[in-house]
C-alpha positions in Angstrom: 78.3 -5.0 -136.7 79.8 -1.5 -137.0 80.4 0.5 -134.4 79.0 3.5 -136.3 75.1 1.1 -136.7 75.5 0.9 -132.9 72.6 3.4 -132.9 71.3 2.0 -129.2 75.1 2.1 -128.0 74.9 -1.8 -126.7 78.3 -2.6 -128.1 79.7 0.7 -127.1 78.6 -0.6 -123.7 79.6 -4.3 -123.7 83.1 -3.2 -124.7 83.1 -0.8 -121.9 81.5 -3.4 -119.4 84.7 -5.6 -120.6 87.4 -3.2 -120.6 86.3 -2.5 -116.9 86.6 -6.4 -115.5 89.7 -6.5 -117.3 91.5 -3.7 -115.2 92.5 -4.8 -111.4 90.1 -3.8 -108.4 91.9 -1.3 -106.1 93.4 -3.0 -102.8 91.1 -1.2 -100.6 87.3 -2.8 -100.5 85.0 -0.1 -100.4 82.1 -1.2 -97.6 78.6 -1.4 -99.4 75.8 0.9 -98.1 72.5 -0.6 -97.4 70.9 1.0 -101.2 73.8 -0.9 -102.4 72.7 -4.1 -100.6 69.0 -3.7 -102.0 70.6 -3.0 -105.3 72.0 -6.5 -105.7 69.8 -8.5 -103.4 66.5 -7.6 -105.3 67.6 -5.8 -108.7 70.5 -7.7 -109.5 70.1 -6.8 -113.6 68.9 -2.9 -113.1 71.8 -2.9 -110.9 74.3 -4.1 -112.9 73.2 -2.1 -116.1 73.7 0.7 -113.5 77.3 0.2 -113.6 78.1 0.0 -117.1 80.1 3.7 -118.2 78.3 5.7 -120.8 79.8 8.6 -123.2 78.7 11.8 -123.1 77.0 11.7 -126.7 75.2 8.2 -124.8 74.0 10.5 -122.0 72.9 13.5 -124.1 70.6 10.8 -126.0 69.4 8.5 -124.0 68.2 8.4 -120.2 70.7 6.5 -117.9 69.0 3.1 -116.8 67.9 3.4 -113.0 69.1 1.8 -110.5 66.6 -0.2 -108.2 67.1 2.5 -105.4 66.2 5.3 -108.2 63.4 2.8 -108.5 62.2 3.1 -105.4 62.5 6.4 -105.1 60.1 7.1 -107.9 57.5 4.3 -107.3 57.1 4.7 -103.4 58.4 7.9 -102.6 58.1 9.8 -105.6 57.7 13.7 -103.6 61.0 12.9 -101.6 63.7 12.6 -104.1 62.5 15.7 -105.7 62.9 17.5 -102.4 66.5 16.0 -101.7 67.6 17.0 -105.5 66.9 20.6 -104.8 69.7 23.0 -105.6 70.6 24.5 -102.0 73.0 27.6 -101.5 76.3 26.5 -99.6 74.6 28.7 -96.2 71.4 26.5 -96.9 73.4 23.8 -97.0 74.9 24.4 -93.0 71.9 25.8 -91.4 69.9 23.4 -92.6 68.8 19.3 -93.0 68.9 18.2 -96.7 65.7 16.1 -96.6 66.3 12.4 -97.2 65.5 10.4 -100.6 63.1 7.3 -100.2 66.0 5.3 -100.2 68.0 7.4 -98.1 65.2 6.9 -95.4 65.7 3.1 -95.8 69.3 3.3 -95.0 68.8 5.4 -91.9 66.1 3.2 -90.9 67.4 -0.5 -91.6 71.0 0.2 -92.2 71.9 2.8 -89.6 75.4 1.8 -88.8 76.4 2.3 -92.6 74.5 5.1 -93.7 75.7 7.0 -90.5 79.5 6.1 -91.6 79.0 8.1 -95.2 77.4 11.2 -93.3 79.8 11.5 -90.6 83.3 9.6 -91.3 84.9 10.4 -87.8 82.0 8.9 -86.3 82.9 6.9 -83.0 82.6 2.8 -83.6 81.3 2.3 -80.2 78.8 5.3 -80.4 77.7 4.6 -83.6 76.9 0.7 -82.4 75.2 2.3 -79.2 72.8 4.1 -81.5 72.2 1.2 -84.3 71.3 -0.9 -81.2 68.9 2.0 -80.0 67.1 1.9 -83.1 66.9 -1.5 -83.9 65.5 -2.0 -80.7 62.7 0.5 -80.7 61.7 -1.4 -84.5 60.9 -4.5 -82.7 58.8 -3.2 -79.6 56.8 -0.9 -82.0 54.0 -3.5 -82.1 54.6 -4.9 -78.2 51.6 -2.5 -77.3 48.6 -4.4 -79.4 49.5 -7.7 -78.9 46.6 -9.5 -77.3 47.1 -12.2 -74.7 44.3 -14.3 -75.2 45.1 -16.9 -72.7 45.2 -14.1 -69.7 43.1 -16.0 -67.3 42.5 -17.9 -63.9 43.6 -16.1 -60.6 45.9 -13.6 -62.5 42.9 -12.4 -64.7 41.1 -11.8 -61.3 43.7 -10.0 -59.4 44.3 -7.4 -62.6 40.4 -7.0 -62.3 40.6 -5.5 -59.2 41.3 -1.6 -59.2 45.1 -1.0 -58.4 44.1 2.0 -56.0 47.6 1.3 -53.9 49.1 2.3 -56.9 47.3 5.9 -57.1 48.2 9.4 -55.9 46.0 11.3 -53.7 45.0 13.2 -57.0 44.1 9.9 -58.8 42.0 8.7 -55.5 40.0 11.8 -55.5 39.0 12.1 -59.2 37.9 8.1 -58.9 35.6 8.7 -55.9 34.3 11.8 -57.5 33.3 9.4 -60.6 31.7 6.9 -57.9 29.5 8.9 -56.7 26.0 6.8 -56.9 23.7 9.2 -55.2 23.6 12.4 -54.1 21.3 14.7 -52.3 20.0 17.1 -50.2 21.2 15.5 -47.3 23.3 12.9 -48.2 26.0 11.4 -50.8 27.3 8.0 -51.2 29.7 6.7 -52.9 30.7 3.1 -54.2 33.8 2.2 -52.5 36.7 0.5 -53.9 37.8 -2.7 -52.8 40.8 -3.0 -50.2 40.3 0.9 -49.8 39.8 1.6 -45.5 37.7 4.3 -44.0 39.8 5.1 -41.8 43.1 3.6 -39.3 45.0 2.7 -42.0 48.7 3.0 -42.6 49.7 5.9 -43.7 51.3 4.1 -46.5 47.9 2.8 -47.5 44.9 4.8 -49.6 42.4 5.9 -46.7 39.0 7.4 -47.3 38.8 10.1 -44.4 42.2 11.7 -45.1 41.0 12.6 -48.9 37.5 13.6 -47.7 38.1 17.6 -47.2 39.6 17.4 -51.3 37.0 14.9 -52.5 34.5 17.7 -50.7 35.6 20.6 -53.0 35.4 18.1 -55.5 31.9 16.8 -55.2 30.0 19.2 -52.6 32.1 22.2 -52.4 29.0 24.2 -50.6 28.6 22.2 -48.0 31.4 22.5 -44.8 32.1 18.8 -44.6 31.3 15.4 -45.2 30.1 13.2 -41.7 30.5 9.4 -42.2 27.1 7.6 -41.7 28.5 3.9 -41.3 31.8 2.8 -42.3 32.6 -0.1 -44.8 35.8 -2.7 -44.2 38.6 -2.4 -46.1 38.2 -5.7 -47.6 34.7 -4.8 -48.6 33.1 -3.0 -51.6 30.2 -1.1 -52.2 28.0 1.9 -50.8 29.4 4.2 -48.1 26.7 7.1 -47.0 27.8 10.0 -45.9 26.1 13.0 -44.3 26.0 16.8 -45.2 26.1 18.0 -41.7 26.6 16.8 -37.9 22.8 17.0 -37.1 21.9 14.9 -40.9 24.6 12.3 -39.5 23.5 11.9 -36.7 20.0 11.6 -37.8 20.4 8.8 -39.9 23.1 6.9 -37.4 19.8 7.1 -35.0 17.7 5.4 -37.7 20.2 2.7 -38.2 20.0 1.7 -34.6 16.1 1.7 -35.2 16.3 -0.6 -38.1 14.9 1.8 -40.5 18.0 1.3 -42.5 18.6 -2.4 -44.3 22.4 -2.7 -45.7 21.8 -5.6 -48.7 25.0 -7.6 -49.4 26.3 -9.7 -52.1 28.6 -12.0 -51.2 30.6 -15.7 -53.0 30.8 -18.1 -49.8 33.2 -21.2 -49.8 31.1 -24.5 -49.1 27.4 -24.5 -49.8 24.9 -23.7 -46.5 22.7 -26.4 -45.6 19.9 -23.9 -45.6 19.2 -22.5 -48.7 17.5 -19.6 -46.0 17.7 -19.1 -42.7 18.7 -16.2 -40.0 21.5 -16.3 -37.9 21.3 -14.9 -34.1 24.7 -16.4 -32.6 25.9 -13.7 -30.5 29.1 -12.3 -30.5 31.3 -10.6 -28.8 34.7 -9.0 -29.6 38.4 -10.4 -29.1 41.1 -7.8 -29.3 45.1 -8.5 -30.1 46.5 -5.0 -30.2 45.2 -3.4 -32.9 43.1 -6.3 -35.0 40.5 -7.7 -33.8 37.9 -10.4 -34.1 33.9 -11.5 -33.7 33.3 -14.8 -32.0 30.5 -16.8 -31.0 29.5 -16.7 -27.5 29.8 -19.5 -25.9 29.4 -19.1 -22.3 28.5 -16.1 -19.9 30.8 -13.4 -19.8 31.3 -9.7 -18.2 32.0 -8.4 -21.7 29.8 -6.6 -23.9 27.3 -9.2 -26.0 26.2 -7.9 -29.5 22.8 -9.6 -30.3 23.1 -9.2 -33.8 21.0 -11.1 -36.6 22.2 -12.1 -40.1 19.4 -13.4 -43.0 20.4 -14.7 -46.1 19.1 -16.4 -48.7 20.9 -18.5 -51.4 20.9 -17.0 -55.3 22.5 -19.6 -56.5 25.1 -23.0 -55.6 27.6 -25.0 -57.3 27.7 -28.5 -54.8 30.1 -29.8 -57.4 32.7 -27.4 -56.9 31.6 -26.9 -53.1 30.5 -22.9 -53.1 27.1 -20.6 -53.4 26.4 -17.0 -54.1 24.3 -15.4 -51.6 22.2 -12.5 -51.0 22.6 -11.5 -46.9 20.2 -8.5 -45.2 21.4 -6.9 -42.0 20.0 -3.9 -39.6 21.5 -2.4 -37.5 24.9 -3.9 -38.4 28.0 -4.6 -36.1 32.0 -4.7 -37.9 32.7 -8.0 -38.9 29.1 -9.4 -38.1 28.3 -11.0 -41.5 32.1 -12.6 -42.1 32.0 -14.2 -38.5 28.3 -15.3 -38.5 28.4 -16.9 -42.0 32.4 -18.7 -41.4 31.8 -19.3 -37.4 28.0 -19.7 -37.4 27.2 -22.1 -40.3 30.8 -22.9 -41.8 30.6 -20.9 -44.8 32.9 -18.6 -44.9 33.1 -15.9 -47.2 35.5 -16.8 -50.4 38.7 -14.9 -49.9 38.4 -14.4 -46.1 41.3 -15.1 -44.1 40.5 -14.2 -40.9 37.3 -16.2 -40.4 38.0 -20.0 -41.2 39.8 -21.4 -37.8 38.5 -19.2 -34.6 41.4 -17.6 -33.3 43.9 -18.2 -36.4 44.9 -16.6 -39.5 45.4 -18.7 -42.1 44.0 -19.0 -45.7 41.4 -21.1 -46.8 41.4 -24.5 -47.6 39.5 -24.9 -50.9 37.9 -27.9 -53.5 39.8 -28.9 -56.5 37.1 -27.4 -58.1 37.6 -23.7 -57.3 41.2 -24.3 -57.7 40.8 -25.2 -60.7 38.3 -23.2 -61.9 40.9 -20.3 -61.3 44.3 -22.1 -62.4 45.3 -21.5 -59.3 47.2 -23.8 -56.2 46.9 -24.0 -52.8 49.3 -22.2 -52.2 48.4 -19.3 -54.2 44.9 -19.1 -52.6 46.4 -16.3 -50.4 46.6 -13.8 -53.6 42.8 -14.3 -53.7 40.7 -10.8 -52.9 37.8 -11.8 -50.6 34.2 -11.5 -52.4 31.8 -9.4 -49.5 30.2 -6.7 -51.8 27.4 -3.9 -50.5 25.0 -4.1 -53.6 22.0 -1.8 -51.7 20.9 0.0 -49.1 17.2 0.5 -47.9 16.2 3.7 -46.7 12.3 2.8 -44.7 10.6 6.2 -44.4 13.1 8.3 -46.1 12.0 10.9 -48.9 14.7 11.1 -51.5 14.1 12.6 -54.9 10.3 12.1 -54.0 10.5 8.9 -53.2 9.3 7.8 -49.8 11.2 4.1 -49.6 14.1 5.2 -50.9 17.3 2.4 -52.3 20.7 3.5 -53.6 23.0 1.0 -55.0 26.5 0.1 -56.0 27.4 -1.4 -59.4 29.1 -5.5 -58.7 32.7 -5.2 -59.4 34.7 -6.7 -62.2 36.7 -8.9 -60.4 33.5 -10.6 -58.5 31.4 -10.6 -61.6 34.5 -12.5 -63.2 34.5 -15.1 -60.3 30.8 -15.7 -60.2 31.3 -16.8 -64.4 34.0 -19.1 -63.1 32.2 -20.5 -60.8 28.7 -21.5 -62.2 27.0 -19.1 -60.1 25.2 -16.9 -61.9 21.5 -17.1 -61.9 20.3 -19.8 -64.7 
């Protein structure tokens, strides 16, 4: 064939592809960008065909083949390389950043080290490195956030249930309390207290109710001078804490406690199963200080010291005897600290699940419990420390009291997440 019927210019082009093999590659080898990479990896014949030399009659009449980065520049980001091919004035050109072509982006994004080297060739090896690590780094952890961990359970599911309130400013404390508010009145307002958050006599260290109550006040009841605790809660306890709108309201309603009028109705998970599936419990106790702690005991002979007569009822919701623990329901008046932890571990040998202080009299030490409950929670002896303890304030009974036009009044606290979790573990919701 002539080269004048050469009308598509293929053997123009084959002689050219030849003449170019034949002449010897320069000593220095010039380092391939990332487009370059793409080019032969995944278009190896567009990006050959790219490389074959063309006259200028061949480009005048026909369009140059694309390479497969021109390819992807016009299939997936087809409004970018018209931006990038924008004719710029040399001052454009300094005060501002040429936008990137499609496959420019690609380089920057998966081939940082070598499309950094063609924009800045005095760039320092060890920073540029630094930076390629930097990115590649924050590729890979740009899903980390919606991975799901489906086999999150046992004890360490339990413990993340709990709310992290140690964790929490003063700021953080008040705005939760102000969204636990779970009645509020003309004379009083209660809130639903955390778990492992103290009334008062706390370390300073510690989240304590009393120093956050003249903020929480501004927050909650800001015309009223102050708020006067009605009956504290234990740390280690959850659930409805009254308080009063003024000295005379508080010490109203502390006057109708003494009186009975008031019934504090608990929820609690208790390690062993009681005997009784309902009974009262009068043991009397009296208090044993060391230092600061203290500690309810049984009487069990006379003594000089002050006796509290004190009576506990509960009644049993449900049991699991195979894995040796009940949930109760227990109803106190007129209710001493400690009274139901020391009555239900000293008195009958059930001892609230979680509680450390009343297994042994007169030791500290953490429960012993079934293979059941261990299991239940993945959890080993050892570990049973880590457990929160499972005493819970559900309601309180107001006899005689007219709230919101209601004579028998009842205001209640929501069951946590952590003890709602636990009770599914261990069989003991209601069938």
């Amino acid at each position: 064939m002539k080269v004048d019927d050469d009308f598509f210019g293929i053997q123009h082009a084959v002689q050219q592809q030849q003449k170019s093999e034949v002449e010897p590659s320069s000593s220095r080898t010039v380092e391939k960008s990332g487009t370059d990479f793409f080019d032969e990896a995944f278009f190896p014949e567009i990006s050959k065909n790219s490389q074959i030399q063309s006259s200028s009659n061949d480009v005048i009449d026909h369009k140059a083949p694309q390479s497969g980065t021109e390819f992807l520049d016009e299939a997936f980001f087809s409004e970018i390389p018209n931006k990038s091919r924008t004719q710029s004035s040399p001052n454009d050109v300094a005060d501002q950043k040429v936008p990137q072509s499609g496959t420019e982006y690609l380089d920057e994004t998966f081939f940082g080290n070598r499309a950094r080297s063609r924009v800045n060739e005095n760039l320092d090896p060890q920073n540029s490195s630094k930076l390629s690590t930097f990115r590649r780094s924050k590729i890979e952890t740009i899903d980390s956030p919606y991975i799901q961990v489906e086999d999150f359970t046992g004890l360490d599911k339990l413990n993340s249930l709990v709310e992290p309130i140690w964790k929490y400013s003063s700021e953080d404390l008040i705005s939760l309390l102000a969204e636990r508010v779970v009645y509020d009145g003309d004379d009083i307002i209660a809130f639903d207290k955390p778990y492992q958050m103290a009334y008062a006599s706390g370390p300073k260290s510690q989240p304590q109710m009393d120093r956050l109550l003249q903020d929480l006040k501004k927050v909650v009841a800001p015309k009223v001078d102050r708020l006067y605790v009605i009956k504290s809660l234990d740390k280690a306890c959850s659930g409805v804490i009254m308080f009063a709108k003024s000295a005379d309201l508080q010490k109203k309603y502390q006057e109708m406690i003494q009186k009975g009028r008031i019934e504090f109705e608990y929820r609690t998970i208790v390690k062993n199963v009681p005997k009784k599936s309902e009974a009262c419990i009068n043991i009397p106790l009296r208090k044993f200080t060391a230092g600061q702690d203290f500690e309810m005991r049984p009487l069990i002979k006379p003594t000089k010291d002050k006796v509290h007569y004190v009576k506990t009822n509960y009644n049993t919701i449900e049991n699991n005897d195979h894995d040796h623990c009940a949930y109760l329901r227990v109803n106190v008046t007129n209710e001493i600290p400690h009274q139901i932890r020391s009555h239900l571990g000293y008195g009958i040998g059930c001892p609230v699940l979680g509680d450390k202080k009343y297994n042994n009299v007169g030791q500290k030490s953490p429960q012993t419990l079934s293979s059941g409950i261990l299991s239940k929670f993945q959890m080993k002896q050892s570990q049973v420390q880590k457990m929160p303890m499972f005493l819970h304030l559900k309601e309180i009974h107001l006899d005689g009291v007219t709230t919101r036009h209601k004579f028998n009044a009842s205001i209640r606290a929501p069951t946590p997440e952590f003890f709602k979790f636990a009770l599914k573990r261990l069989s003991l919701l209601k069938k």
